[in-house]
C-alpha positions as CSV (number, residue, x, y, z in Angstrom):
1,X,18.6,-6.3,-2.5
2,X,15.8,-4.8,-0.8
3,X,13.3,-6.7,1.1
4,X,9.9,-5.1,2.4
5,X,7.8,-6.6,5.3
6,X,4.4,-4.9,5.7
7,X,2.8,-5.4,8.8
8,X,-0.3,-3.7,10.3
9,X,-3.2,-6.0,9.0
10,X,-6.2,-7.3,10.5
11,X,-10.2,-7.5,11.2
12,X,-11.9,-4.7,11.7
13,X,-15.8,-3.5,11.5
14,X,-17.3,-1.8,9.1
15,X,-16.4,2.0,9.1
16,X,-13.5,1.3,11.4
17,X,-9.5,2.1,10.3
18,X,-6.3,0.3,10.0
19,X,-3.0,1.5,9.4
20,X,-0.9,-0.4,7.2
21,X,3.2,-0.7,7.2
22,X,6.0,-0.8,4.5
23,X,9.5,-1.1,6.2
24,X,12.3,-1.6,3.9
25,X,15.5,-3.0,4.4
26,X,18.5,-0.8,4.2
27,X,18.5,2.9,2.5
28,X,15.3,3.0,0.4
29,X,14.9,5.5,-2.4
30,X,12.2,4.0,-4.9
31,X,8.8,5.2,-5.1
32,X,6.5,2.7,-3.1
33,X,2.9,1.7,-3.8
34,X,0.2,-0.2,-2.1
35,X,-1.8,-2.8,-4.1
36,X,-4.5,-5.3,-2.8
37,X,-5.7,-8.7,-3.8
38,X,-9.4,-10.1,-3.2
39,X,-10.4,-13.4,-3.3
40,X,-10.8,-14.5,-7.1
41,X,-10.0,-11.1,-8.4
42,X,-6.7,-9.7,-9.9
43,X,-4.4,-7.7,-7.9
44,X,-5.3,-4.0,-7.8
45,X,-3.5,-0.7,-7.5
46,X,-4.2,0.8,-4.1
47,X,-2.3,4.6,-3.6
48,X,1.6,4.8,-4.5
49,X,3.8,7.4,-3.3
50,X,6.7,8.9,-5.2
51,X,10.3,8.9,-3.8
52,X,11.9,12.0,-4.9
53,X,8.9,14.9,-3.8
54,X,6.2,12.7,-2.4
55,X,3.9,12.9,-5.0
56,X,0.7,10.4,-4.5
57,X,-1.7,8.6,-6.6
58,X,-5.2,7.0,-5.7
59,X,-7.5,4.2,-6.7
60,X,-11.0,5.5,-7.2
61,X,-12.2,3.3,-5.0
62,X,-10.2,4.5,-2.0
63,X,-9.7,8.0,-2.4
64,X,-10.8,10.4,0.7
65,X,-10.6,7.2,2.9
66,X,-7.1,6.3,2.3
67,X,-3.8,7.9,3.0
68,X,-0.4,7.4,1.5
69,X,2.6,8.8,3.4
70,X,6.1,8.4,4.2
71,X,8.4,8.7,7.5
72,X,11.6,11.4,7.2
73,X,14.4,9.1,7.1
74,X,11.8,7.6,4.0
75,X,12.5,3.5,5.3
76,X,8.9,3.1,6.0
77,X,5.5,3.5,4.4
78,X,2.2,3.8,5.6
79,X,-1.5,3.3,4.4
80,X,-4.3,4.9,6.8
81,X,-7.2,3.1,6.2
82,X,-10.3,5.1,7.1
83,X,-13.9,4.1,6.7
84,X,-13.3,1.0,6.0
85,X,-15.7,-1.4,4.0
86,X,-16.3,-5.0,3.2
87,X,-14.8,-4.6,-0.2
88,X,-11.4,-3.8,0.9
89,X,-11.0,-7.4,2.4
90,X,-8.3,-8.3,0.2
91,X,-4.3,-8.9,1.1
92,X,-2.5,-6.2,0.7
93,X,1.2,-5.8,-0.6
94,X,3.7,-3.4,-0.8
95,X,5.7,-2.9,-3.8
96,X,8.4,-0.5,-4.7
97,X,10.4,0.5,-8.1
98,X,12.5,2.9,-9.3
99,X,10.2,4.3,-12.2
100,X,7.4,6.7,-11.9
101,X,4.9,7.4,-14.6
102,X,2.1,8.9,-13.5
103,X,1.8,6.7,-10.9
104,X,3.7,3.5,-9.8
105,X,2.3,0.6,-11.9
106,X,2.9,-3.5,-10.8
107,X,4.9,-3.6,-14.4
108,X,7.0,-1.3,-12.5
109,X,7.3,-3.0,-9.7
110,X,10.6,-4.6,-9.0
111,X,10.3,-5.8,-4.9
112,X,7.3,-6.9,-3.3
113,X,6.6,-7.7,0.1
114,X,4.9,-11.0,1.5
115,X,1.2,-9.1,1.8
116,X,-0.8,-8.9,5.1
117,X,-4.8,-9.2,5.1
118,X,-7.0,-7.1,5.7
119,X,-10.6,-8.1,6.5
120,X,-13.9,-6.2,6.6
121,X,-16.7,-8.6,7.7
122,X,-19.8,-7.8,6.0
């Protein structure tokens, strides 16, 4: 079983950064994602990162602000959060599966972690 507690969430201005964390329990090969969910809205895809040669993916919305990476021994993830605006208020999760298609989609998402918001006050 492999559990994944993100931590790194919090209130910051607008065009200010956050760094978000993925740790995961015990040795930890699956490709890992970042997804977000807003207030009344459906949970998003955020940036994913693939476990075997790092490959990333991007949301529209976030790309050139946001960073996907990974630490050497691969047990944590982390999201950079640059520029940051009142539309990426949302709680964000971390989510991790074994397959990759192009991207890691929340079909293919097999362990979630418990979230941690983010807020951007307008």
């Amino acid at each position: 079983q492999v559990q994944l507690v993100e931590s790194g969430g919090g209130v910051v201005q607008t065009g200010g950064s956050l760094r978000l964390s993925c740790a995961a329990s015990g040795r930890f090969i699956f490709s890992t994602g970042w997804f977000r969910q807003a207030p009344g809205k459906e949970r998003e895809f955020v940036a994913a990162i693939r476990s075997n040669n790092d490959d990333t993916r991007y949301a529209e919305s976030v790309k050139g602000r946001f960073t996907i990476s990974r630490v050497n021994d691969r047990n944590t993830v982390y999201l950079q959060m640059n520029s940051l605006k009142p539309a990426d208020t949302a709680v964000y999760y971390c989510g991790a599966g074994p397959r990759w298609t192009d991207g890691l989609s929340e079909s293919n998402v097999m362990y979630w972690g418990q979230g941690t918001q983010v807020t951007v006050p307008p």
